[in-house]
Rosetta silent file (secondary structure, phi, psi, omega in degrees, C-alpha in Angstrom):
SEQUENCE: XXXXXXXXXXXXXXXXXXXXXXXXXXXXXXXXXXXXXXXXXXXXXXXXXXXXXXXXXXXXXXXXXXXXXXXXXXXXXXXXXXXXXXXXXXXXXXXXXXXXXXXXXXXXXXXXXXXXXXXXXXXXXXXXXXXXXXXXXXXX
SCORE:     score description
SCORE:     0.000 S_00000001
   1 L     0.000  138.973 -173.830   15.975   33.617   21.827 S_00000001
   2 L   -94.949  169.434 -172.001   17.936   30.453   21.139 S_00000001
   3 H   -32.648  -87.781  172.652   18.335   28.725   17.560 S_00000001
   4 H    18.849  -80.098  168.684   16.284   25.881   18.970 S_00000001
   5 H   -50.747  -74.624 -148.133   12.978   28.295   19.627 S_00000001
   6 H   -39.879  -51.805 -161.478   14.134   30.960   16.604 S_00000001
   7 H   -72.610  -33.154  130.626   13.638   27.893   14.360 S_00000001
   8 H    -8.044  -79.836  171.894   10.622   26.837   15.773 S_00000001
   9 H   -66.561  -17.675  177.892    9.064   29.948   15.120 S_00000001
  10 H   -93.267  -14.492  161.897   10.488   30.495   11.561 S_00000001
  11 L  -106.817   99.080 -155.543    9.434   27.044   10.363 S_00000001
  12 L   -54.640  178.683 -174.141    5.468   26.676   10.116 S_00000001
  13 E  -129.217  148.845 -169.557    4.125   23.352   10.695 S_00000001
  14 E  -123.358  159.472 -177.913    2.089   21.311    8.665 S_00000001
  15 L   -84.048  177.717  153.339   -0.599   19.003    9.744 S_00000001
  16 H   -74.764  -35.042  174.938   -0.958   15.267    8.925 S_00000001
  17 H   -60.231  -33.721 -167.020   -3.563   15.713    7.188 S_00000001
  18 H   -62.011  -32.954 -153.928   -1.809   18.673    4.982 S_00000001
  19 H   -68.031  -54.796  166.950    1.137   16.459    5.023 S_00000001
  20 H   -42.229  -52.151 -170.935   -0.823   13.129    3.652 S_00000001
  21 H   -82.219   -5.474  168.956   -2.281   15.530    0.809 S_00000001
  22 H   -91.941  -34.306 -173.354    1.477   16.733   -0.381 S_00000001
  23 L   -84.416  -21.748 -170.787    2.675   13.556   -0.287 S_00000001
  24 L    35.185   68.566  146.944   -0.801   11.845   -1.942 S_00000001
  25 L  -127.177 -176.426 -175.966   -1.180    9.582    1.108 S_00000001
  26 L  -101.196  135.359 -175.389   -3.307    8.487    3.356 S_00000001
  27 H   -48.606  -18.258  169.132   -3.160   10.157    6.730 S_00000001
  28 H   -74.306  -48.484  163.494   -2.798    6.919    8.707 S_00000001
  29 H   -45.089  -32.543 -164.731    0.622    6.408    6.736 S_00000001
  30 H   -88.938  -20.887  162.847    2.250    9.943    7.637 S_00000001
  31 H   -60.031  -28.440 -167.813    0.949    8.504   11.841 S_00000001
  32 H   -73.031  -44.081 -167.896    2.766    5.092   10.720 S_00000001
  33 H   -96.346   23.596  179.816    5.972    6.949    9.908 S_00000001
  34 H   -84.744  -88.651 -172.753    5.223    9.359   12.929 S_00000001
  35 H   -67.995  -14.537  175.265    5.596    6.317   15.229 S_00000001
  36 L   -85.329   13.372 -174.717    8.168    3.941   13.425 S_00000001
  37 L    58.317   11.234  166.045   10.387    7.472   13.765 S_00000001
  38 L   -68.821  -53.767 -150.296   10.827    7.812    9.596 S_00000001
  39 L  -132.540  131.161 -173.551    9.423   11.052   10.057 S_00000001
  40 L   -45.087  164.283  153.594    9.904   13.712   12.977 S_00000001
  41 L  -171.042  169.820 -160.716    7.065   15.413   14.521 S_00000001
  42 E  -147.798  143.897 -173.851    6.097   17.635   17.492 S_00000001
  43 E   -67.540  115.692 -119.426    3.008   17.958   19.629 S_00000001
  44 L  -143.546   28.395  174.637    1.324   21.155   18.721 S_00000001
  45 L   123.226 -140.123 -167.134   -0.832   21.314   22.297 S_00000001
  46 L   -90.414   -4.986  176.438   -2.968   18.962   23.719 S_00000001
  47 L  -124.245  -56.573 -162.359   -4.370   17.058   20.183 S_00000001
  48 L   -59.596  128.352  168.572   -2.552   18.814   17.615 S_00000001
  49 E  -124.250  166.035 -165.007    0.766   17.348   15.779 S_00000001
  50 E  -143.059  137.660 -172.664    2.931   19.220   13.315 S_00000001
  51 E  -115.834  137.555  170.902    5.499   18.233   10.958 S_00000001
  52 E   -82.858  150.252  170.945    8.133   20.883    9.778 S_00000001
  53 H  -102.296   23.995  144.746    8.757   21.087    6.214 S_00000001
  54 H   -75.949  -10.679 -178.206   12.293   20.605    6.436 S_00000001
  55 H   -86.829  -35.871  164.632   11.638   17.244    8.303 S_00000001
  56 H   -48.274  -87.572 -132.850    9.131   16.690    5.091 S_00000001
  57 H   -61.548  -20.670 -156.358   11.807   17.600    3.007 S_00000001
  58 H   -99.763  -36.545  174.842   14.832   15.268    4.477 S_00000001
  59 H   -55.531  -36.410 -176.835   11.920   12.420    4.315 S_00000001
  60 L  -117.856  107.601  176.692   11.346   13.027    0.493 S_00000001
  61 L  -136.149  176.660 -173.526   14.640   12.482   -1.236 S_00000001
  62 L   -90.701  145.977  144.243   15.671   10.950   -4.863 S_00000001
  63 L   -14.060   80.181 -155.623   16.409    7.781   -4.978 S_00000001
  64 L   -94.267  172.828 -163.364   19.828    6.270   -5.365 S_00000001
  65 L   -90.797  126.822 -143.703   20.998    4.671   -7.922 S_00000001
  66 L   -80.750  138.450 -168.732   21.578    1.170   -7.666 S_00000001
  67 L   -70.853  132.109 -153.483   25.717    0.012   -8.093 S_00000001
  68 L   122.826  -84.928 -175.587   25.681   -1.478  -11.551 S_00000001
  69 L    86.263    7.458 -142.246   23.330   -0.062  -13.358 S_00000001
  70 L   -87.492  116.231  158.201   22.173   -3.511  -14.451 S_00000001
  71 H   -43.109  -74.593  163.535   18.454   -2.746  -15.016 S_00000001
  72 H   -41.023  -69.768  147.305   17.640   -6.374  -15.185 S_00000001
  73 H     9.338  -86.407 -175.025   19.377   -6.999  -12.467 S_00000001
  74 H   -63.743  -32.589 -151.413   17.856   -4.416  -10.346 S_00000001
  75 H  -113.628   -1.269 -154.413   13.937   -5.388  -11.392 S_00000001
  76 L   -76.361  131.478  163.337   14.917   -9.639  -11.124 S_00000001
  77 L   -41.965  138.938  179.457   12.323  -11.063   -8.193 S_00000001
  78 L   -91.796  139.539  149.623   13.419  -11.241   -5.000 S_00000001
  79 L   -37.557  161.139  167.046   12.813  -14.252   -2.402 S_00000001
  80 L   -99.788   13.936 -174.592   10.394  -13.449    0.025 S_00000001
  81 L  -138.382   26.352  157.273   12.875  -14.160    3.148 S_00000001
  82 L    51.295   61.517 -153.879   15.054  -11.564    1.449 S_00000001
  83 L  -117.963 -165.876  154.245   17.336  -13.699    0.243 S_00000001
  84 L   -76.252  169.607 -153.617   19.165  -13.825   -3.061 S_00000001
  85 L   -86.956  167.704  179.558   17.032  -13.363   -6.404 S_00000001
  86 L   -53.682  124.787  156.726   15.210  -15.818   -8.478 S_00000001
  87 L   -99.792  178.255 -179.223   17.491  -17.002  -11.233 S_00000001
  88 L   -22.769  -44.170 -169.774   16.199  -17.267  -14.904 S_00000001
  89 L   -76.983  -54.140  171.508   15.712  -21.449  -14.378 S_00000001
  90 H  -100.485   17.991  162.583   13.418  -20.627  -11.521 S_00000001
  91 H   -88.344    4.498  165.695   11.252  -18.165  -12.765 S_00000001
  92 H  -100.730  -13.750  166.849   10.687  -20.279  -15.663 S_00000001
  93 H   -87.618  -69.172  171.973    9.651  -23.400  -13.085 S_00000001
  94 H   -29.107  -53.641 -176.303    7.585  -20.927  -11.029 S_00000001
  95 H   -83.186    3.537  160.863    5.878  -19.710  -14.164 S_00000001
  96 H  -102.415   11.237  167.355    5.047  -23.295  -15.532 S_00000001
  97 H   -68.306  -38.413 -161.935    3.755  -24.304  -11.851 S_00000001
  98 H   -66.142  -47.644 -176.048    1.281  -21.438  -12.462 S_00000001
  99 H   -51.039  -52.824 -164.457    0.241  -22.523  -16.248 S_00000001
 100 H   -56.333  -46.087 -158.184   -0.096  -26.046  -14.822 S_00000001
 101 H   -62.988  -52.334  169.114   -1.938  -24.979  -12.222 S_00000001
 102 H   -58.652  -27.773 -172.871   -4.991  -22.508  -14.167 S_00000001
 103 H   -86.236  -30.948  179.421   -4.774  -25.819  -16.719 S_00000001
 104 H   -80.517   -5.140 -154.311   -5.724  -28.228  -13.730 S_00000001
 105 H   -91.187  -48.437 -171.201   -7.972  -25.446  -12.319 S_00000001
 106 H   -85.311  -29.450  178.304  -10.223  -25.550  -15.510 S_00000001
 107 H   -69.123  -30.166  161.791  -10.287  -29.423  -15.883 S_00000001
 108 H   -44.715  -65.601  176.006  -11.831  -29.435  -12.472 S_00000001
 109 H   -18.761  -79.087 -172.735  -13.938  -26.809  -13.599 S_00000001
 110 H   -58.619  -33.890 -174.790  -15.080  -28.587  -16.756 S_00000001
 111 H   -64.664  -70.625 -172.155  -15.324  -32.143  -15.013 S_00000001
 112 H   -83.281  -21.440 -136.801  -17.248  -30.780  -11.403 S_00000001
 113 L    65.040  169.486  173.870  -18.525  -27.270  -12.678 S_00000001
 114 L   -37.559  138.169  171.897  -17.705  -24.112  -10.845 S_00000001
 115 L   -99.226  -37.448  162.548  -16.531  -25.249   -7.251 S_00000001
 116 L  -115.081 -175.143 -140.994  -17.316  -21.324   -6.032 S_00000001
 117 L  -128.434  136.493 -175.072  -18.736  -18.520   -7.525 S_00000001
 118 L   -76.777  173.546 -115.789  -16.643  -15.492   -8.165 S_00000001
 119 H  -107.461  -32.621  179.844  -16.379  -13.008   -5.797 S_00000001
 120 H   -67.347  -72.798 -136.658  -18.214   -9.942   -8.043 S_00000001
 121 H   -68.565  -36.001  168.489  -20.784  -12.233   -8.688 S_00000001
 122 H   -52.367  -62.853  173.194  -21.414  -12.737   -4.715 S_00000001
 123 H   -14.178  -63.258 -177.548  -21.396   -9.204   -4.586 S_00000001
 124 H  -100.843   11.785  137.380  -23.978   -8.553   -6.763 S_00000001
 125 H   -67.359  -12.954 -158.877  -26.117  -11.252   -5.285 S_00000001
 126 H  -107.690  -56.341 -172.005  -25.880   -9.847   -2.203 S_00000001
 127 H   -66.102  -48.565  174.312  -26.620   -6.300   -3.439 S_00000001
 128 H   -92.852    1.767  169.779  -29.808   -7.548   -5.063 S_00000001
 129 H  -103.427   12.629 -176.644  -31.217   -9.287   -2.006 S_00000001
 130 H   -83.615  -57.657  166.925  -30.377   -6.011    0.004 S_00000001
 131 H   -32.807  -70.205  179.026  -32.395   -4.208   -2.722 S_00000001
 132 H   -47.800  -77.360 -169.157  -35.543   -7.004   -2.915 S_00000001
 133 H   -60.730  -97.639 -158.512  -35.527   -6.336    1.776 S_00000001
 134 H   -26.960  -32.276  169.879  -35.547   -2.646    0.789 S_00000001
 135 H   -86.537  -34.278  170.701  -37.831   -2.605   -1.581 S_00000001
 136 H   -81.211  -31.179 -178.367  -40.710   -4.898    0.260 S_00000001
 137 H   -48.971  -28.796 -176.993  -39.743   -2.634    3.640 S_00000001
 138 H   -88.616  -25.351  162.689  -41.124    0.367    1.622 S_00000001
 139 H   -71.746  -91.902 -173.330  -43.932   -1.091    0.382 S_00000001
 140 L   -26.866    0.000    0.000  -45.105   -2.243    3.808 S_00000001
């Protein structure tokens, strides 16, 4: 028998689902990194697939540690086109666009009234006129 097979047979296979529940994911992630190739896996007949749990194991490693050490540094916002980070000057302009913005938000508010309604509140409008047709359906 060659390695290849030996190893095969000496390393059980785990399921996606088992694999999703070791991991505390959802089973559609451990298919995601199935097909983007993050994580190996092998066709286990004509439905079944099986992940070894040394291929688990080389997938779940620590972290390294970022050159530095600068904590701040390391946590400072990033661009969103992966670019270089926010300095100090504009996260302090971002975070008085936002203040401006919730202070113009409410003078609308206060001026026009609500312009929509918040989204819980649809909810549980919705939920009571679902209730109301359920409740005359049973009666009838």
């Amino acid at each position: 028998m060659s390695n290849k097979a030996r190893d095969m047979v000496t390393d059980p296979y785990l399921s996606v689902g088992q694999v999703a529940r070791e991991l505390s994911v959802h089973p559609s992630t451990i298919r995601r990194w199935i097909d983007g190739g993050r994580l190996p896996a092998y066709r286990l007949g004509a439905k079944r697939i099986g992940v070894k749990r040394s291929d688990l194991a080389r997938l779940v490693a620590p972290r390294p540690v970022r050159k530095g050490g600068n904590v701040a540094e390391s946590t400072r916002l990033k661009e969103p086109s992966g670019g270089s980070a926010l300095t100090p000057e504009e996260c302090q302009r971002g975070l008085g666009a936002l203040a401006e913005l919730e202070r113009l938000s409410a003078a609308i508010a206060a001026r026009h009234g609500k312009l929509t309604p918040e989204s819980w509140e649809l909810i549980h409008q919705s939920r009571a006129e679902r209730t109301r047709s359920l409740m005359q359906a049973v009666e009838e």
